[in-house]
Gaussian input, Z-matrix of N, CA and C with variables (Angstrom, degrees):
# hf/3-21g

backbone

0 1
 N
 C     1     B1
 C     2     B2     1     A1
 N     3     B3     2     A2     1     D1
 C     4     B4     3     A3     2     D2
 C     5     B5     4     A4     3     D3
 N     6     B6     5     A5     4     D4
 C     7     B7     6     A6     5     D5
 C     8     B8     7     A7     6     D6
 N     9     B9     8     A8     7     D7
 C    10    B10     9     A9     8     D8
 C    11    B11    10    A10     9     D9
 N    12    B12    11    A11    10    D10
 C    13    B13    12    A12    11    D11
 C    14    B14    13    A13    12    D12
 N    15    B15    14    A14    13    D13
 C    16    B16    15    A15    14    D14
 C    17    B17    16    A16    15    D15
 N    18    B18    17    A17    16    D16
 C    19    B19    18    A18    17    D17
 C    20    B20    19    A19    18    D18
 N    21    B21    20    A20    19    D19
 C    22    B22    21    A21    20    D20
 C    23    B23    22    A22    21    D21
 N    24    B24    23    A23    22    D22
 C    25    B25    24    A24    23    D23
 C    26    B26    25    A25    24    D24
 N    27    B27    26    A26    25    D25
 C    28    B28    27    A27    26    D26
 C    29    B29    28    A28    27    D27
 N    30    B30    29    A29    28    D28
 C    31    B31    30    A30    29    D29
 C    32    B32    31    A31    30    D30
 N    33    B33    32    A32    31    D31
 C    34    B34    33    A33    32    D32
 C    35    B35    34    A34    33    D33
 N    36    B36    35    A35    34    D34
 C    37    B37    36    A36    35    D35
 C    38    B38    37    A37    36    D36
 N    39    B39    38    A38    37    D37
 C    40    B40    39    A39    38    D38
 C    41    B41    40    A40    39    D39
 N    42    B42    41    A41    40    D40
 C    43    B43    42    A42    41    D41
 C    44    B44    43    A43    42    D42
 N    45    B45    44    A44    43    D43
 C    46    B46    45    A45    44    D44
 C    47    B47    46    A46    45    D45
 N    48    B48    47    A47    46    D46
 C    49    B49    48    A48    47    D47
 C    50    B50    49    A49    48    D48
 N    51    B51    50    A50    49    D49
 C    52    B52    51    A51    50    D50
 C    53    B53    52    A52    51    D51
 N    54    B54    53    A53    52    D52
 C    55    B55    54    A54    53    D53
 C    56    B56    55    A55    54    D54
 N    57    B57    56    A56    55    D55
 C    58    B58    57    A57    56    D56
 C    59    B59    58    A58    57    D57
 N    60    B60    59    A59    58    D58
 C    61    B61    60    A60    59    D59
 C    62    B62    61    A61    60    D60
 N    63    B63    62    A62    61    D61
 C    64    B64    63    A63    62    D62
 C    65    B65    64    A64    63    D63
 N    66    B66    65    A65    64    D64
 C    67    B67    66    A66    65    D65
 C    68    B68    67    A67    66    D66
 N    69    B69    68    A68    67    D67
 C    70    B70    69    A69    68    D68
 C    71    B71    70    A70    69    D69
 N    72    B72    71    A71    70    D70
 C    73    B73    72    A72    71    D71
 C    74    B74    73    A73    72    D72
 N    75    B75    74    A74    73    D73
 C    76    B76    75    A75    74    D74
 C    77    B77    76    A76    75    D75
 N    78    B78    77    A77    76    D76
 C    79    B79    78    A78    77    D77
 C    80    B80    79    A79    78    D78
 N    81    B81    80    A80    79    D79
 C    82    B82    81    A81    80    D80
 C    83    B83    82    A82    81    D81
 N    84    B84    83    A83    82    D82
 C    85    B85    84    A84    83    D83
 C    86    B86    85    A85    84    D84
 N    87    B87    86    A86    85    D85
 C    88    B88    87    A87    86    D86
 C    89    B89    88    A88    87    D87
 N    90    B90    89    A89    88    D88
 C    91    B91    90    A90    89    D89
 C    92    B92    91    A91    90    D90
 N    93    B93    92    A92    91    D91
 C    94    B94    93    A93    92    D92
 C    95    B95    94    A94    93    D93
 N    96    B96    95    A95    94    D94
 C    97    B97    96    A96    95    D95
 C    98    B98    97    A97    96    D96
 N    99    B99    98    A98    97    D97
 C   100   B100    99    A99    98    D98
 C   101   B101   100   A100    99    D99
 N   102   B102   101   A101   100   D100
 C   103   B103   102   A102   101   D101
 C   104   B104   103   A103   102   D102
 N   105   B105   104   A104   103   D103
 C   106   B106   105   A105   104   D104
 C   107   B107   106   A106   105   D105
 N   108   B108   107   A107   106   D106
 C   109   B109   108   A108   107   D107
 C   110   B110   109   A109   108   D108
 N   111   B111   110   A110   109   D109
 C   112   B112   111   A111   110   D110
 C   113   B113   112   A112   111   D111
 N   114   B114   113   A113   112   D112
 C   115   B115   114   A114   113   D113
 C   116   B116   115   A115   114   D114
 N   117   B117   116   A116   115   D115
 C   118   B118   117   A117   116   D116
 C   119   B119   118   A118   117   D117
 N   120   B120   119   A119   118   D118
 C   121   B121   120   A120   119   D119
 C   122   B122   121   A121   120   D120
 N   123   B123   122   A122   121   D121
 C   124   B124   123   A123   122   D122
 C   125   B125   124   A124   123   D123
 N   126   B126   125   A125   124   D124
 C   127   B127   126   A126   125   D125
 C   128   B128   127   A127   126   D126
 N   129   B129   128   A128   127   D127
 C   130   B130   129   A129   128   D128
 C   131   B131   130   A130   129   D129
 N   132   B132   131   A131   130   D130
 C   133   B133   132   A132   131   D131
 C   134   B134   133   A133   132   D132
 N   135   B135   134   A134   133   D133
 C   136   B136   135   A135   134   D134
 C   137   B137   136   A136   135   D135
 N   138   B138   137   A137   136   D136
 C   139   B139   138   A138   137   D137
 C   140   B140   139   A139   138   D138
 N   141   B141   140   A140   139   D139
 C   142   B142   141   A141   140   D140
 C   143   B143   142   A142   141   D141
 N   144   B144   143   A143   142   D142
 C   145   B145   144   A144   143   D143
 C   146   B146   145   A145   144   D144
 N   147   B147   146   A146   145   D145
 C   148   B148   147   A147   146   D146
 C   149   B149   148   A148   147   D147
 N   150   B150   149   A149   148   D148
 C   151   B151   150   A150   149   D149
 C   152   B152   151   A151   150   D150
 N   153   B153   152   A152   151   D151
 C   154   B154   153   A153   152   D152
 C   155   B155   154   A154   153   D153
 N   156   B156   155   A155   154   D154
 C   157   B157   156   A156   155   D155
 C   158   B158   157   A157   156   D156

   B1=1.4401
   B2=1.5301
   B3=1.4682
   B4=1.8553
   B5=1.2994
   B6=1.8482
   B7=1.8528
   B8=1.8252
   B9=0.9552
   B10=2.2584
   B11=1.5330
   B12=1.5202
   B13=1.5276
   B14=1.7799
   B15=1.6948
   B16=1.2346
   B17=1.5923
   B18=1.5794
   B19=1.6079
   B20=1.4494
   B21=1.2753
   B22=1.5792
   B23=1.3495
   B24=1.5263
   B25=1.3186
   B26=1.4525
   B27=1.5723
   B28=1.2389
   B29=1.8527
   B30=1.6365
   B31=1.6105
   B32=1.3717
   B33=1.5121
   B34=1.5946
   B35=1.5123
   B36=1.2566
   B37=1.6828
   B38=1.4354
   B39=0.7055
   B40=2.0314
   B41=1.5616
   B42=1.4910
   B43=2.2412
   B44=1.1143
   B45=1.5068
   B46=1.2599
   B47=1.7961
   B48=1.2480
   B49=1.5413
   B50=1.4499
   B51=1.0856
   B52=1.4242
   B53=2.0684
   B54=0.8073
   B55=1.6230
   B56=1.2063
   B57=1.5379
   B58=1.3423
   B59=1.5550
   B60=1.9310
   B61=1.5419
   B62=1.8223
   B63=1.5380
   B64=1.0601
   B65=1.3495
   B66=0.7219
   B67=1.7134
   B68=2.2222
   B69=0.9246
   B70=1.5924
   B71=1.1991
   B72=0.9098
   B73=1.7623
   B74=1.2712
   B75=1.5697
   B76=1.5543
   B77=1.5759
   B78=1.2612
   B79=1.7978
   B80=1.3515
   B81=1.0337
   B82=1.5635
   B83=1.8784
   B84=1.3488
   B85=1.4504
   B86=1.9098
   B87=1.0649
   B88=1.4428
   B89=1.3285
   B90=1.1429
   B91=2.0752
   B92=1.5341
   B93=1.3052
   B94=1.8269
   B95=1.5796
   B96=1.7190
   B97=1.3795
   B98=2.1492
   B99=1.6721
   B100=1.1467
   B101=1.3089
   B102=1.7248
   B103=1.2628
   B104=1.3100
   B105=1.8337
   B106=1.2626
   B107=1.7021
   B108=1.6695
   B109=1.7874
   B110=1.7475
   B111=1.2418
   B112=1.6998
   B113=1.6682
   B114=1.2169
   B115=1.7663
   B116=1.5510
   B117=0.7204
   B118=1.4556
   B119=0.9714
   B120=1.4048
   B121=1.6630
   B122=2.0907
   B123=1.3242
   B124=1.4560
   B125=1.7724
   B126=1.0923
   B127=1.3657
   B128=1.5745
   B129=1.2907
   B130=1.6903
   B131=1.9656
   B132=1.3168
   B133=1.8606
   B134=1.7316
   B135=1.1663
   B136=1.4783
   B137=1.6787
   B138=1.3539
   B139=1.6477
   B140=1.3689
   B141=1.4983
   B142=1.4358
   B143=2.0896
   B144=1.7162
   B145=1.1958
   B146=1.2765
   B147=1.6520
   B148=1.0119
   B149=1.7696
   B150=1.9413
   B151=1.8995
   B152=1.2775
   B153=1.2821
   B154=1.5954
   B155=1.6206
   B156=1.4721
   B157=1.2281
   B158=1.2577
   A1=111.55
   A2=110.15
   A3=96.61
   A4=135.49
   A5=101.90
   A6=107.12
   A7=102.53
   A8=88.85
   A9=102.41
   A10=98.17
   A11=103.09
   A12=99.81
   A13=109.86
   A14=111.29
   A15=106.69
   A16=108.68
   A17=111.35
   A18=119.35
   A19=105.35
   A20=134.95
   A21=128.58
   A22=115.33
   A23=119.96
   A24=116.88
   A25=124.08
   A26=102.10
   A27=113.41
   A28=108.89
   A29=89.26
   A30=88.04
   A31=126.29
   A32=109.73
   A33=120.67
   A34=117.27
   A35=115.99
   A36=113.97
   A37=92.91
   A38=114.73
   A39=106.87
   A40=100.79
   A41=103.94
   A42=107.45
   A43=111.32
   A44=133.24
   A45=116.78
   A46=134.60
   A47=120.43
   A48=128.65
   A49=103.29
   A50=164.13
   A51=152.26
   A52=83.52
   A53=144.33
   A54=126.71
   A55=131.61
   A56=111.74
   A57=144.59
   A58=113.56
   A59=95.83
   A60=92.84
   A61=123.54
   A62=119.41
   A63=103.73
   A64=127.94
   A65=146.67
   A66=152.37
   A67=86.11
   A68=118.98
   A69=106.62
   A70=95.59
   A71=147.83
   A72=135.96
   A73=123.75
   A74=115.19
   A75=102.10
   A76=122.28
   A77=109.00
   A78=113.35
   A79=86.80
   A80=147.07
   A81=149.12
   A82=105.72
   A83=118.92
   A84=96.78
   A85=77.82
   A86=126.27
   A87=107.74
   A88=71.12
   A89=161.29
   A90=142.77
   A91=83.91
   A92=133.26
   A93=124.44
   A94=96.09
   A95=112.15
   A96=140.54
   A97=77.66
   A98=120.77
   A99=120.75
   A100=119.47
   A101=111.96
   A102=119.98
   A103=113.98
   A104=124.96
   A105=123.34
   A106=94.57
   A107=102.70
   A108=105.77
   A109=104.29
   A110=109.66
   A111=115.07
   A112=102.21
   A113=109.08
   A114=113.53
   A115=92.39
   A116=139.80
   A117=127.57
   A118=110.39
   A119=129.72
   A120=154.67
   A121=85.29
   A122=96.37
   A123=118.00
   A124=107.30
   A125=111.22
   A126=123.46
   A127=136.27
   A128=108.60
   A129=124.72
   A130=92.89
   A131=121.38
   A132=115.49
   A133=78.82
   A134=148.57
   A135=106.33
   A136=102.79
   A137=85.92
   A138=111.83
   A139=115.49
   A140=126.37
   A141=139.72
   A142=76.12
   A143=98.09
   A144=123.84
   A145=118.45
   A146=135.41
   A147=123.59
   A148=106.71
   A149=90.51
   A150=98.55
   A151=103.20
   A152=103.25
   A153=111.31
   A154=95.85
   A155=104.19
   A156=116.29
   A157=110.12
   D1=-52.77
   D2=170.34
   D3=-60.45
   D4=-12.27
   D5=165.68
   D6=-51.71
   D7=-61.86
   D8=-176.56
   D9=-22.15
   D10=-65.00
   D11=-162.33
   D12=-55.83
   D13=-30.32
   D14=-166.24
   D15=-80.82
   D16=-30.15
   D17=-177.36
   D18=-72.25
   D19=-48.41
   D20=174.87
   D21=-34.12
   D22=-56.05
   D23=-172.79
   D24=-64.42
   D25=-43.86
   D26=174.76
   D27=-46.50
   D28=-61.00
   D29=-173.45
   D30=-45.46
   D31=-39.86
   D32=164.70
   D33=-55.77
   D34=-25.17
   D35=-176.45
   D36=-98.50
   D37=-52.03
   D38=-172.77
   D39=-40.10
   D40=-58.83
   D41=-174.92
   D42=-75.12
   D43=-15.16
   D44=144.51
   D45=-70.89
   D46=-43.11
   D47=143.54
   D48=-40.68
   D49=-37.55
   D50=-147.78
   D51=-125.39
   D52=-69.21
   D53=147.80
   D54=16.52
   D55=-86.40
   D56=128.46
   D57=8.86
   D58=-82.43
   D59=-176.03
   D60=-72.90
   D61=-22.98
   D62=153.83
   D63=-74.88
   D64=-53.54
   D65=166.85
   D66=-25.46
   D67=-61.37
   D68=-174.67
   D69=-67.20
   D70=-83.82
   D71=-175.98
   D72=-26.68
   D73=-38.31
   D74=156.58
   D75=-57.35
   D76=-43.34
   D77=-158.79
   D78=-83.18
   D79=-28.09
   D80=179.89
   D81=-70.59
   D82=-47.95
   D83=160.78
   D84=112.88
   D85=50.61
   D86=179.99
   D87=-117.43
   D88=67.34
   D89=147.75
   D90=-144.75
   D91=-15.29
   D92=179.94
   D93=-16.22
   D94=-104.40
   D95=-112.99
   D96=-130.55
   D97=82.56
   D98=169.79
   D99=-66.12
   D100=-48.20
   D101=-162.64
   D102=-94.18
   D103=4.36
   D104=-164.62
   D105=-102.56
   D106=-16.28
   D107=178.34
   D108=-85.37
   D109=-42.75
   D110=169.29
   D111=-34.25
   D112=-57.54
   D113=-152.47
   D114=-89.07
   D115=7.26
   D116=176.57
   D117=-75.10
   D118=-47.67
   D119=-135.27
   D120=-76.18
   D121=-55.57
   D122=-159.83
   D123=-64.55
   D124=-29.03
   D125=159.65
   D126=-54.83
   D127=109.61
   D128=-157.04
   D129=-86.56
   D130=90.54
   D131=179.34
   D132=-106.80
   D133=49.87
   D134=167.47
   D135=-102.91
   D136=116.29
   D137=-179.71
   D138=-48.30
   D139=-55.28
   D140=-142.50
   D141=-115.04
   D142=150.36
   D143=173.69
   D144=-87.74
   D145=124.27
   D146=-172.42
   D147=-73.76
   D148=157.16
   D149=-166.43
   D150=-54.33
   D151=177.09
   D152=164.43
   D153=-75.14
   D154=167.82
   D155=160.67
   D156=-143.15

C-alpha cells in the first residue's frame, strides 16, 4: 500500500513532464510544414558522381 502513495505522484509528474514536452513542441513549430519533411527523404540532391569502381 505505501508503493501507491509513491507511484501516484510519480505518475502525475511523469504526464505532466510529457505535457510539458508537447505543449513546447507545439510553440516551438515542430508540426509547421509535415509534408514538406515527408518529401524531402524522396528527393535525389546528390551533387557529386559516385567513383568509378
Amino acid at each position: 500500500m505505501n508503493v501507491i502513495l509513491f507511484l501516484i505522484p510519480l505518475a502525475l509528474l511523469m504526464s505532466l513532464i510529457g505535457l510539458g514536452a508537447f505543449i513546447w513542441s507545439l510553440r516551438s513549430g515542430q508540426y509547421d510544414d509535415l509534408e514538406g519533411e515527408a518529401l524531402r527523404i524522396l528527393e535525389d540532391d546528390d551533387d557529386k558522381p559516385l567513383a568509378d569502381r
